[in-house]
C-alpha positions in Angstrom: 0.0 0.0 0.0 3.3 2.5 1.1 4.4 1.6 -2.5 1.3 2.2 -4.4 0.9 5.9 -1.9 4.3 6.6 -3.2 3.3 5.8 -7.0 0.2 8.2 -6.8 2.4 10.8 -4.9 4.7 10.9 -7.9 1.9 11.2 -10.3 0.2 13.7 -8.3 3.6 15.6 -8.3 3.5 15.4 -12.2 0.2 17.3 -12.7 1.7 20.1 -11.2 3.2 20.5 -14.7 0.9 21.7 -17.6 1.6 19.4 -20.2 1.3 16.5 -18.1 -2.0 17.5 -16.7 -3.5 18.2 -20.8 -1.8 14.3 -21.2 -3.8 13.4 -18.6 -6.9 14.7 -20.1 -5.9 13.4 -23.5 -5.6 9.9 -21.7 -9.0 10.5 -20.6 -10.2 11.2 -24.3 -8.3 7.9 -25.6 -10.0 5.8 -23.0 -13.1 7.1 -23.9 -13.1 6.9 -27.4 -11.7 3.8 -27.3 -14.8 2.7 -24.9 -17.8 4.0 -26.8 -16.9 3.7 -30.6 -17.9 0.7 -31.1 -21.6 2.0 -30.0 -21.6 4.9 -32.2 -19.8 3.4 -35.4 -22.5 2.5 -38.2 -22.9 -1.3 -38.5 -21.3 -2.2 -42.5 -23.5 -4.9 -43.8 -21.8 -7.2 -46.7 -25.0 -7.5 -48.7 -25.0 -7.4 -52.3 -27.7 -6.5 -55.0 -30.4 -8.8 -55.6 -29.5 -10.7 -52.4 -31.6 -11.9 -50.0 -31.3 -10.7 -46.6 -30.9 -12.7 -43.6 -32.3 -10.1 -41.5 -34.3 -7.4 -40.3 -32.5 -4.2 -41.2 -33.6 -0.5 -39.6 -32.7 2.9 -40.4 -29.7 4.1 -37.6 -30.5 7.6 -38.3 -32.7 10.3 -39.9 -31.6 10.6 -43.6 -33.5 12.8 -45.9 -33.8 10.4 -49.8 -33.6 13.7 -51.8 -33.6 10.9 -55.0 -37.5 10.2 -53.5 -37.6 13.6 -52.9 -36.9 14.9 -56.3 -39.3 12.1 -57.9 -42.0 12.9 -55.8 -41.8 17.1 -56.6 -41.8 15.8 -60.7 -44.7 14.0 -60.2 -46.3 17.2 -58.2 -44.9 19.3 -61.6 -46.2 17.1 -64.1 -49.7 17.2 -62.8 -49.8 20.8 -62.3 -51.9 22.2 -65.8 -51.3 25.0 -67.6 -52.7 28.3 -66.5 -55.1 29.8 -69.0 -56.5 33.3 -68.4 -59.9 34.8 -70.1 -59.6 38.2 -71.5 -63.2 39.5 -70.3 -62.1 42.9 -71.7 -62.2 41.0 -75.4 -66.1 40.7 -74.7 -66.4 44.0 -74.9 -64.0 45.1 -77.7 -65.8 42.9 -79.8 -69.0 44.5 -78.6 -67.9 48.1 -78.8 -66.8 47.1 -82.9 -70.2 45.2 -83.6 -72.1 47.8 -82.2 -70.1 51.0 -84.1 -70.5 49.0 -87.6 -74.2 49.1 -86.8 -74.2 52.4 -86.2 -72.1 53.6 -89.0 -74.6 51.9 -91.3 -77.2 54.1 -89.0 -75.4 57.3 -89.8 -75.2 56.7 -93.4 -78.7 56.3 -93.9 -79.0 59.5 -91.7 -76.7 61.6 -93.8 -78.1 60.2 -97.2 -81.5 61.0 -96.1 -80.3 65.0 -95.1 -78.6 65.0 -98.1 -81.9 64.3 -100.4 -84.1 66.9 -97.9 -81.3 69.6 -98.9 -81.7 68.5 -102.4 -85.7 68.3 -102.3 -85.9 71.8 -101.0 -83.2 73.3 -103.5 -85.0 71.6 -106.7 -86.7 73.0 -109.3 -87.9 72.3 -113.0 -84.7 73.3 -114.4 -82.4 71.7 -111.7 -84.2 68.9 -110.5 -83.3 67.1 -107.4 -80.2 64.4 -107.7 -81.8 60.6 -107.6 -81.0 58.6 -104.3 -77.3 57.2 -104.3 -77.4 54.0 -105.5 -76.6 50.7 -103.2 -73.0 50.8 -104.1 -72.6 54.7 -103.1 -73.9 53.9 -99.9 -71.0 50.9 -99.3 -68.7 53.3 -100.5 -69.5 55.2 -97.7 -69.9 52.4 -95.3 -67.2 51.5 -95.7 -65.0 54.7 -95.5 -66.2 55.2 -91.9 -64.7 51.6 -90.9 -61.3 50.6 -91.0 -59.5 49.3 -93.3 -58.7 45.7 -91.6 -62.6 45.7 -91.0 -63.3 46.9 -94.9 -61.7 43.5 -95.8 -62.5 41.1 -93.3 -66.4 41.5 -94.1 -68.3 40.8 -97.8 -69.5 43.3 -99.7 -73.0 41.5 -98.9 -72.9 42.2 -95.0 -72.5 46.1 -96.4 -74.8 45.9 -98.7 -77.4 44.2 -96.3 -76.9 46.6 -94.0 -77.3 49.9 -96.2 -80.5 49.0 -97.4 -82.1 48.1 -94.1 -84.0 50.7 -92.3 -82.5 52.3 -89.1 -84.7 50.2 -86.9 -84.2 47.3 -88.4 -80.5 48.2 -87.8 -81.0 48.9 -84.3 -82.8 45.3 -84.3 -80.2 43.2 -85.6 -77.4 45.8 -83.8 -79.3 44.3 -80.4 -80.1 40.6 -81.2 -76.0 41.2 -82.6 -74.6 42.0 -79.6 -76.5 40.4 -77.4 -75.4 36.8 -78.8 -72.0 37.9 -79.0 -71.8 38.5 -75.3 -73.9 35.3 -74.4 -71.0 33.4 -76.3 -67.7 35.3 -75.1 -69.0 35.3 -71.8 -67.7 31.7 -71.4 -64.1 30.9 -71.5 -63.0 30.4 -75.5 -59.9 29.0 -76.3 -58.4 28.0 -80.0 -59.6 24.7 -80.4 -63.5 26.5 -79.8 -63.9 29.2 -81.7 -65.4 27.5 -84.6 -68.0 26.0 -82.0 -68.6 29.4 -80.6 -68.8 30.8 -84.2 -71.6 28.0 -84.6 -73.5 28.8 -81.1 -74.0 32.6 -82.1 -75.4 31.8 -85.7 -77.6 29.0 -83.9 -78.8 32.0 -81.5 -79.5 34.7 -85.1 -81.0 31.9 -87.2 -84.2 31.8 -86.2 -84.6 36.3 -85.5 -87.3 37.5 -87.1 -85.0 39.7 -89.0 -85.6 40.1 -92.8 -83.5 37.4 -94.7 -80.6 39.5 -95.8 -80.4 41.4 -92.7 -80.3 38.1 -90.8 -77.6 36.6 -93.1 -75.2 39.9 -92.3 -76.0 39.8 -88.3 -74.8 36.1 -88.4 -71.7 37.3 -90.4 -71.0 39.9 -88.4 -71.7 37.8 -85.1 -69.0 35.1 -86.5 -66.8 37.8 -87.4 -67.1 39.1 -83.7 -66.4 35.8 -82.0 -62.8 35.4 -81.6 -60.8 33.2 -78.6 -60.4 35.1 -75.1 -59.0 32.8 -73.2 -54.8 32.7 -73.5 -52.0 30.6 -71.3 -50.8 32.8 -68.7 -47.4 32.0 -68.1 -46.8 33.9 -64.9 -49.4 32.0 -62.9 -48.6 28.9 -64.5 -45.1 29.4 -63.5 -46.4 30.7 -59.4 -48.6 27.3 -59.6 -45.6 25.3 -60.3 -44.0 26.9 -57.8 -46.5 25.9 -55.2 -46.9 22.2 -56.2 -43.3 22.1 -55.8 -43.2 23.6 -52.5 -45.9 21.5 -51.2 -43.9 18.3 -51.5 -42.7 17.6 -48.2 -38.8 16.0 -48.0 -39.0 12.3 -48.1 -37.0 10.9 -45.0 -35.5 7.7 -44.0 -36.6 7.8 -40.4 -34.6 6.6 -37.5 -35.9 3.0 -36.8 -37.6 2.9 -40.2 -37.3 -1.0 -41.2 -35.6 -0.7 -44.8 -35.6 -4.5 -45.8 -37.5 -7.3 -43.9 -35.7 -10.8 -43.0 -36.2 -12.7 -46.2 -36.8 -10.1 -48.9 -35.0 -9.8 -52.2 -32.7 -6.2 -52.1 -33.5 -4.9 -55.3 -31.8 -1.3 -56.7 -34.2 1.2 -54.9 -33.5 -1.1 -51.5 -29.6 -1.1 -52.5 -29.5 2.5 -52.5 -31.5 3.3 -49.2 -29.0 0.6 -47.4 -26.1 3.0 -48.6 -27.6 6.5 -48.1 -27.7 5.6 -44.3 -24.6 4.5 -44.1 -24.5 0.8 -44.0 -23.0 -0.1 -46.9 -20.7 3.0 -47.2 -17.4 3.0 -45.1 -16.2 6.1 -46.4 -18.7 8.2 -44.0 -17.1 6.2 -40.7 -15.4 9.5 -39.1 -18.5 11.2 -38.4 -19.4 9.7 -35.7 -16.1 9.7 -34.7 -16.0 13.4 -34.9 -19.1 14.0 -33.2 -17.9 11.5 -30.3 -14.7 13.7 -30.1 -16.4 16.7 -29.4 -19.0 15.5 -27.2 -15.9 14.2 -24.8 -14.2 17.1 -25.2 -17.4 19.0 -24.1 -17.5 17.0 -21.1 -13.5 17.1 -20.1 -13.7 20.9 -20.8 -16.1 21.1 -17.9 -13.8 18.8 -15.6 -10.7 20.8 -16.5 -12.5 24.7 -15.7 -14.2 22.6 -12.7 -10.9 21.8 -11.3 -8.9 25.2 -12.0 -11.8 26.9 -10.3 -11.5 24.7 -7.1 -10.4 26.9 -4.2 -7.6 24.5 -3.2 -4.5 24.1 -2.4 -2.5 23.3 -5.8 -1.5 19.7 -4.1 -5.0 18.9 -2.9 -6.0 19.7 -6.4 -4.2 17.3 -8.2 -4.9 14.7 -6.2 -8.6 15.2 -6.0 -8.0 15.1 -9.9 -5.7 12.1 -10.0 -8.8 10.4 -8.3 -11.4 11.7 -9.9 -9.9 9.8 -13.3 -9.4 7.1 -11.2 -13.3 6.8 -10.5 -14.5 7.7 -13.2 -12.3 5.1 -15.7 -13.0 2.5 -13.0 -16.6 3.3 -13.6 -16.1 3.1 -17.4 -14.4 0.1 -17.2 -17.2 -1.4 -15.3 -19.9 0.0 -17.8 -18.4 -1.1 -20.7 -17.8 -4.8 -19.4 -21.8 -4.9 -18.1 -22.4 -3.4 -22.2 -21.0 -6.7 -23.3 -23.5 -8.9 -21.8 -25.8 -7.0 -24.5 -24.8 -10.0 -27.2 -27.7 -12.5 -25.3 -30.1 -9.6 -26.7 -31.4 -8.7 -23.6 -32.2 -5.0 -23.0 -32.0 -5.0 -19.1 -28.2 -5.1 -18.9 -27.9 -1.0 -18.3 -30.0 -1.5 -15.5 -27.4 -3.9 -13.6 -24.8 -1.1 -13.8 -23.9 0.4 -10.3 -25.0 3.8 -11.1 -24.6 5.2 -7.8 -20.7 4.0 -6.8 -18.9 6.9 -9.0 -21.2 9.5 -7.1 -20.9 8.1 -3.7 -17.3 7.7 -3.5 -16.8 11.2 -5.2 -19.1 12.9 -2.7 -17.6 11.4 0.0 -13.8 11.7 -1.1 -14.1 15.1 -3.0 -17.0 16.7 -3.0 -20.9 17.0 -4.2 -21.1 19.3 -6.9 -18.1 17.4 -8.7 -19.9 14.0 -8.0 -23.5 15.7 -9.7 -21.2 16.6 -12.7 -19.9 13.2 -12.7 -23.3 11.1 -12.5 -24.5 13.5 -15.4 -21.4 12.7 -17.7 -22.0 9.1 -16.8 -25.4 9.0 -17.8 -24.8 10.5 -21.3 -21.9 7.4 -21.3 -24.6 4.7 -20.4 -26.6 5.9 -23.0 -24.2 5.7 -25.7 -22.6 2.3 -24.3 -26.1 0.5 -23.7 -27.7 1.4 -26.9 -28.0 -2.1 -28.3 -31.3 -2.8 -28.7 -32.1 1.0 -29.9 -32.8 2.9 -32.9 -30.1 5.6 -32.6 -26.7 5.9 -30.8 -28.0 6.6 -27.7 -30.5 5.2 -25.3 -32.0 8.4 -23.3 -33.6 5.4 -20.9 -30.8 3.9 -19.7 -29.1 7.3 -19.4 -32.3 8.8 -17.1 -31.9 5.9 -15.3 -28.1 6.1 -14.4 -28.6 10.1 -13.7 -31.7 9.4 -11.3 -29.9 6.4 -9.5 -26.8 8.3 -9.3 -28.5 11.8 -8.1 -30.6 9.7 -5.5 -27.6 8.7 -3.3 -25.7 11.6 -3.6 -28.5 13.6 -2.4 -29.5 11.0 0.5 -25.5 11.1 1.9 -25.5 14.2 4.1 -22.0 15.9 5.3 -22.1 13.6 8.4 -22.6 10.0 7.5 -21.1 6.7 8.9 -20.0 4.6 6.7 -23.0 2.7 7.6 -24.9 5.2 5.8 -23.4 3.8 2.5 -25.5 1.1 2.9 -28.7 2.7 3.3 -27.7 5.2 0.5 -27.6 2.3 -1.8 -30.6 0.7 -0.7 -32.6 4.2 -1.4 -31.0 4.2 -4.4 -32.1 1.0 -5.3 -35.7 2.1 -4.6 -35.3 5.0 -6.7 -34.0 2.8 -9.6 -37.3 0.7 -9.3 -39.3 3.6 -9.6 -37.5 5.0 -12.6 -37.9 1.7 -14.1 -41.7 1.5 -13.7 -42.1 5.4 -15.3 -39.5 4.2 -18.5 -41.7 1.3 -19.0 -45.2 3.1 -18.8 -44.4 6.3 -20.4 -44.4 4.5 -24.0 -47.1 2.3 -23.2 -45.2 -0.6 -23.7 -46.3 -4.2 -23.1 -44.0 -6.1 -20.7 -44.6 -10.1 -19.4 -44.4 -10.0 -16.1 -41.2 -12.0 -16.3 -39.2 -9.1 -17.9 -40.8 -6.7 -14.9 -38.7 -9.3 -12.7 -36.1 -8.8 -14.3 -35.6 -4.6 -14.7 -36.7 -5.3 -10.8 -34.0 -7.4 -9.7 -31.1 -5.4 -12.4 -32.7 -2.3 -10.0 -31.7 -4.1 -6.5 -29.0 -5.4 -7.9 -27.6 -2.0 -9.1 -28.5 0.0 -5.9 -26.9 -2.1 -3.2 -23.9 -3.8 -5.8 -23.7 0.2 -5.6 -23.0 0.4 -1.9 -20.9 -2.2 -1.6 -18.6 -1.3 -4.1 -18.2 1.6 -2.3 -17.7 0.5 0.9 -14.9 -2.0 -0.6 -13.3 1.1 -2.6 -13.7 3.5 0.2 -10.5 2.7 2.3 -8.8 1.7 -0.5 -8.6 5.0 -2.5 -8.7 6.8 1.3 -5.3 5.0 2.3 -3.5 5.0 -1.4 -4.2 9.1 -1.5 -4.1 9.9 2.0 -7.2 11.6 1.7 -9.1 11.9 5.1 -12.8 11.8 4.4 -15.7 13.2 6.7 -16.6 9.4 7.0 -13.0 8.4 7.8 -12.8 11.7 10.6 -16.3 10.7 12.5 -14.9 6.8 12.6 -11.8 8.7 14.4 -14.2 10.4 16.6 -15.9 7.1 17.9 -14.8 7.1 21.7 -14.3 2.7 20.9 -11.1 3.7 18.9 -8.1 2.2 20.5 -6.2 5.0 20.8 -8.9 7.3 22.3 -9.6 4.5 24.8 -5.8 4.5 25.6 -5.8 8.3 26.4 -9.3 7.6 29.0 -8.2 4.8 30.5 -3.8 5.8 31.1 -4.5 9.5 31.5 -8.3 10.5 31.9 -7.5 14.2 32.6 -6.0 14.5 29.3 -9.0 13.0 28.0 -11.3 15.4 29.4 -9.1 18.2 28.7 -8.6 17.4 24.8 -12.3 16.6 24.9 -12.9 20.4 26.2 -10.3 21.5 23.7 -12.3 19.7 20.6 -15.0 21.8 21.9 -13.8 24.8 21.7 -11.8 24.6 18.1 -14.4 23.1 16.5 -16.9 26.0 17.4 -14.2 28.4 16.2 -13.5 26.7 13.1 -17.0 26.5 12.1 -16.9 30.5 12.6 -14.1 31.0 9.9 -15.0 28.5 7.3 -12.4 26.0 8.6 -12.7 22.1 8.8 -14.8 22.0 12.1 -14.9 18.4 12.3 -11.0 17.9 11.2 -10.4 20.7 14.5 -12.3 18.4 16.8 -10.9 14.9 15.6 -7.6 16.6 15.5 -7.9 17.7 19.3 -8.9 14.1 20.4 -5.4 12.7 19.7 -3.5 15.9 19.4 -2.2 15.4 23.5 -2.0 11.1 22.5 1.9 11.7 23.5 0.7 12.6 27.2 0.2 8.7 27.7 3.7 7.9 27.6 4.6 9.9 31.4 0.8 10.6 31.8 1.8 11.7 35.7 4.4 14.2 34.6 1.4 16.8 33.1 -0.7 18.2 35.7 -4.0 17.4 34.6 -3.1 14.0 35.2 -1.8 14.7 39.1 -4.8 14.3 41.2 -3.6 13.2 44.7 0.1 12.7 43.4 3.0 15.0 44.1 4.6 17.1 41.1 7.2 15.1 40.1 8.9 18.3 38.3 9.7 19.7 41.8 12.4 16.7 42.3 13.9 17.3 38.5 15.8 20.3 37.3 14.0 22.6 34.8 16.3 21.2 31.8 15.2 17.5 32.3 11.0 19.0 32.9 11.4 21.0 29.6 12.5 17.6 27.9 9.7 15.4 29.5 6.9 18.2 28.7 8.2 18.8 24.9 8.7 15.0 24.1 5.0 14.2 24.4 4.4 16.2 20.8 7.1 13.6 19.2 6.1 10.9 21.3 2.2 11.7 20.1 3.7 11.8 16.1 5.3 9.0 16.7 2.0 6.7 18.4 0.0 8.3 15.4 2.2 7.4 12.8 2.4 3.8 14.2 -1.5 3.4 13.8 -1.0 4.7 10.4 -3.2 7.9 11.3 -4.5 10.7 8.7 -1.7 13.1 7.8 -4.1 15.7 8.8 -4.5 14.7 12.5 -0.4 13.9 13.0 0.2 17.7 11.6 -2.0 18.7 14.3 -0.2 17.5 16.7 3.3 18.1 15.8 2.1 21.6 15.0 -0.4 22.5 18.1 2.2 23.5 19.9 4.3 25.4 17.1 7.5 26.5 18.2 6.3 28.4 21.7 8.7 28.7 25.0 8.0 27.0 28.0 8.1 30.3 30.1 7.8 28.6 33.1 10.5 26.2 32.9 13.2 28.9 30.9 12.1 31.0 34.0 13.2 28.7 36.7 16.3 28.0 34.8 17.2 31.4 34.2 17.1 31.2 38.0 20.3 28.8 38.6 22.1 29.8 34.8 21.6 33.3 33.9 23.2 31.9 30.1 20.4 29.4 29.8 19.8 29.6 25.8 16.1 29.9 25.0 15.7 27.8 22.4 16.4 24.7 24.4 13.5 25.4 25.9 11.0 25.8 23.1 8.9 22.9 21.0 10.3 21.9 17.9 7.5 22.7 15.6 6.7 23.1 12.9 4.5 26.2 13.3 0.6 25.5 12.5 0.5 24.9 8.9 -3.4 25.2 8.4 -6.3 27.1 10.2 -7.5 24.0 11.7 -3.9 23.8 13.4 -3.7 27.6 14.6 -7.2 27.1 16.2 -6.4 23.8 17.9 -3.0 25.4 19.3 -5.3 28.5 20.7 -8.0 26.4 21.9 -5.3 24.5 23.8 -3.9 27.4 25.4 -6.7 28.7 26.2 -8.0 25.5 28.1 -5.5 25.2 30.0 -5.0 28.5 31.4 -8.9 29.2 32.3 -9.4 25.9 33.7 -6.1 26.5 36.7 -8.3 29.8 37.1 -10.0 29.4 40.1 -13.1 31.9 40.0 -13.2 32.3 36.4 -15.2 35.6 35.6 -16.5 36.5 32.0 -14.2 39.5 31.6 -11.4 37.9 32.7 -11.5 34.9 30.2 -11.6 38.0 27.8 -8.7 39.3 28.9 -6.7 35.5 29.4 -7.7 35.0 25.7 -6.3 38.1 24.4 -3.2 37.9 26.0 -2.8 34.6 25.0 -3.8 35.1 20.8 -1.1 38.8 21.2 1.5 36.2 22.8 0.8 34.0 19.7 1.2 36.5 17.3 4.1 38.8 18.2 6.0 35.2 18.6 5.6 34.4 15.3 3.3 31.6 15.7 0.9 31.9 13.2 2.3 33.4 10.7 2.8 29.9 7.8 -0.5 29.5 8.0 -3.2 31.6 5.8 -5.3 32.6 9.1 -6.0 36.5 8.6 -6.4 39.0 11.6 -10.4 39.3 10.8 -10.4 35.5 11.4 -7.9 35.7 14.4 -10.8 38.2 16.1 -13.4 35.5 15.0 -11.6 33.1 16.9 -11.1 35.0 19.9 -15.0 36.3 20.1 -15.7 32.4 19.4 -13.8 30.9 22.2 -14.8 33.3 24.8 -18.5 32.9 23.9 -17.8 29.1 24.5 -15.7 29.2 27.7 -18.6 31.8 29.3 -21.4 28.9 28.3 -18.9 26.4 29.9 -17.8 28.2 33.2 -20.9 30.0 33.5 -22.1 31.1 37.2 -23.6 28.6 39.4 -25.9 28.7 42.5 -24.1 28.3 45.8 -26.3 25.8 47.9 -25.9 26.0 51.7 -24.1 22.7 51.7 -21.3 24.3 49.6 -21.5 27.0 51.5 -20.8 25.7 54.9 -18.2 23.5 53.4 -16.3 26.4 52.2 -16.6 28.0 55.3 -15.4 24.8 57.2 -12.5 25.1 54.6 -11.3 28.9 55.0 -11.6 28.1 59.2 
């Protein structure tokens, strides 16, 4: 075990240099990639084309088929039609030119009639009136008041019909004209049925009772009228194409999706599926190598700032790191072999996993935010190391599972727990994990035999209390190979049973009581500044353990025995009185003690003078050199140390006071702490003067509860009379 100390010592030693701690990270990166690729890489299937396959094959991801895709938004194309628009405003051009050839015809029977009233009224025998133009004057001018295109398009017979008609019969055939033409070109007219409209409007005129010829023009001119009105439109063809297109939603591989059943023939669509999601294409392998990377480098980048925030010393900082990766790989290790177990195809194996042993030994060894940090990174590893089984890389119910169970004993281990409490920690835990097991199966709505509910029951137990006893097993392994004194390890220390606290009752009881008043006081004081209260009271059990060796030479040990200092010289006292801080190392280091508790008592005393002693040799040797007479030291390293070496003190010089008085415990406390400080005695640790004053209020406040005044019943008080006669 010294060896293996040593080992970690040395490793510890090299973290303390930057590029060894980022290799120590970087190991932590290889041992987790190494661990949970094999989850993540895609499965390569040797299948061919127009095989049969010998198995059930799913999706093992979300892959859009933009082949599908692109087939499926053709097909939307091709069924869009083509946009045709009607020109309504056709209607009534057609109208408007219908209706002014009527009335130009109107107008040219108007004029020709002026014309012969002029005449008529300017005749006479020898100029007689001109005769009526004839039928071809009155096209002539027909015709001039139409255009030219119009001229043409129309017979000479539509003109001449309509010259010789009267203006009301004009007007007639100008309304039964127009009125068909806008029944007709109301509708929608495209190329193919303008002939057929054409024939609807002469249907409609056929049977007017319009004079032949005049009937025969108004259907020509109705034909001529009808023309097509409805066109492709090639902007709203185009918008509606857009649209179809848009419509088609992205056809998608889903995650799970079964792409070929056990027993059916690959064919080429199949083929190509099998290689758009990866299976068949080894070229695409590093991605999920790449996204592993980075989600372990996530998680390390929050160790790494977690640890270089930690108010520690540098030395306690490595090693809290050296064994956090020592938890957390053993924890790894033990995942990954439980993942294994996966090839007999049954699902329950996360649940077997002892969840809660990473977070219960890092809570008790370190302490709880690291260990909630840790159960959370562990849970994200579960999921991706028990995903067999799963569509997708990882299994989010395994991963709730490990998070809950890990979460549930942290939280039930307090900051003051026996070791016994492990137990019970894992058994709540194992409670937890049963509940969590019942929500994961019911949430889906799956359907369990009641033979597989025995079994996620039993991986549960098994998980919670496998759990606590790996901890208990680990506990005082990693707690001796790091030297790391845990609150568990300090209230064992504390139990009155331990051999060397029943060695101090039973050889020198008033040292017993007086390091029992002493843990007392520093722990109350500690508490005040922040310190390790419970280190400061464990700490002051043993810190006089040295006493036991020449228990009768310390006065608290000398009830109804003479001094035996008065029969030494002061030389040979100092010796006997400094020895029992080396004796007390030495007992502790024999037990193999916590560091922490043999530094409090080689440095309780620090380096102070035994006044008392120097005094009375200064007495027979004026040239008695005062450093003969002072302890060794080293001078209190820590807080915990100052406070013990005050609280000490302090003990010992109020309880020889005889009619202790609340002001002057004040004052034998001050002088005490100023005697401490202008000799030097604090100053290697990192106690400030704030702190000191803490200390000070604090102890006085607890000697004036302890020595407070007491009523004086008339049997004391005629015994103390008895005693001053």
């Amino acid at each position: 075990m010294d060896k293996l100390q040593q080992h970690f010592i040395r490793i510890r030693k090299l973290l303390d240099i930057t590029f060894f701690r980022i290799l120590f990270f970087l190991v932590l990166v290889v041992v987790l990639c190494s661990a949970m690729y094999s989850n993540v890489k895609p499965e390569k299937l040797d299948l061919a084309l127009f095989s049969v396959s010998e198995k059930t094959i799913r999706s093992p991801g979300t892959v859009e088929d933009k082949q599908s895709t692109e087939k499926k938004r053709k097909e939307a194309l091709d069924q869009v039609q083509d946009v045709y628009a009607l020109k309504k405003e056709y209607t009534q051009n057609r109208v408007d030119l219908i209706t002014s050839i009527f009335q130009s015809a109107i107008e040219v029977n108007d004029e020709i009639k002026d014309e012969m009233k002029k005449q008529e009224e300017l005749a006479t025998d020898e100029k007689p009136a001109k005769p009526e133009p004839s039928v071809a004057d009155k096209v002539t001018r027909l015709k001039a008041k139409l255009t030219e295109g119009v001229s043409k398009d129309l017979s000479n017979q539509v003109f001449t019909s309509l010259v010789q008609a009267s203006n009301d019969e004009l007007s007639i055939a100008k309304d039964l004209t127009v009125t068909a033409i806008n029944n007709v070109m109301t509708n929608r007219i495209s190329t193919d049925e303008v002939e057929n409209a054409k024939k609807r409007v002469e249907e409609e005129l056929k049977y007017s009772s319009l004079n032949d010829m005049l009937r025969l023009a108004a259907i020509d001119l109705g034909r001529y009228a009808v023309i097509q009105n409805e066109f492709y439109d090639p902007n709203a063809t185009e918008e509606l194409r857009r649209q179809a297109a848009e419509s088609v939603e992205p056809v998608k591989i889903l995650q799970g999706q079964i792409i070929v059943e056990e027993g059916e023939l690959i064919n080429q669509d199949i083929y190509r599926q099998l290689k758009l999601v990866g299976l068949l294409n080894n070229d695409q392998s590093f991605k999920p190598l790449i996204g592993l990377v980075l989600l372990i480098t996530i998680f390390l980048s929050a160790i790494y700032y977690y640890f270089y925030e930690m108010k520690s010393l540098p030395e306690k900082r490595q090693t809290y790191l050296l064994l956090f990766g020592i938890i957390f790989v053993l924890a790894l290790f033990i995942m990954k072999i439980i993942s294994m177990l996966q090839i007999f195809n049954f699902a329950g194996f996360g649940y077997i996993f002892p969840a809660a042993m990473g977070g219960m030994l890092i809570k008790i060894l370190i302490e709880e935010k690291l260990a909630i940090l840790f159960s959370i990174i562990m849970a994200v590893c579960g999921s991706v190391l028990f995903n067999e089984g799963v569509t997708g890389s990882f299994n989010f119910s395994v991963g709730i599972y490990i998070l809950f169970s890990a979460l549930a004993a942290i939280m039930f281990l307090n900051s003051h727990n026996h070791r016994s409490k492990i137990l019970q920690a894992g058994t709540f835990a194992a409670v937890v994990n049963v509940l969590a097991i019942v929500a994961l199966m019911l949430v889906p709505n799956g359907q369990f035999s009641g033979i597989e509910y025995g079994y996620y029951f039993i991986s549960a137990l098994v998980s919670g209390i496998g759990s606590a006893v790996l901890t208990i097993g680990l506990l005082p392994f990693l707690e001796a190979s790091f030297g790391i004194l845990s609150t568990m390890r300090l209230i064992e220390l504390s139990n009155p049973n331990h051999p060397l606290l029943r060695k101090i009752l039973m050889e020198s009881p008033g040292t017993y009581h007086h390091s029992v008043m002493v843990a007392n006081l520093s722990e109350s004081a500690c508490e005040a500044i922040g310190a390790n209260g419970l280190l400061a009271r464990v700490g002051s059990y043993y810190h006089d353990i040295g006493k036991t060796k020449r228990p009768n030479f310390f006065i608290e040990n000398q009830m109804h025995h003479d001094n035996p200092h008065d029969r030494l010289p002061p030389e040979k006292s100092a010796n006997i009185i400094i020895a029992h801080v080396t004796d007390g190392s030495a007992i502790l280091k024999k037990y193999h003690m916590p560091k922490e508790i043999i530094d409090i008592t080689e440095q309780h005393h620090g380096t102070t003078l035994l006044k008392y002693f120097y005094h009375k040799a200064l007495q027979s040797d004026a040239e008695m050199r005062e450093d003969e007479f002072r302890y060794p030291g080293p001078k209190a390293q820590t807080k915990e140390s100052a406070v013990v070496g005050i609280a000490d003190s302090v003990e010992a010089a109020v309880r020889s006071l005889s009619e202790p008085t609340p002001e002057l415990i004040e004052s034998l406390v001050k002088k005490i702490v100023d005697d401490r400080l202008q000799d030097g005695q604090l100053n290697e640790c990192d106690i400030t003067i704030k702190e000191i004053e803490t200390v000070s209020h604090t102890l006085c406040e607890t000697l004036k509860g302890i020595f407070h005044s007491r009523i004086e019943y008339p049997e004391m008080t005629k015994t103390k009379k008895v005693k001053q006669a």
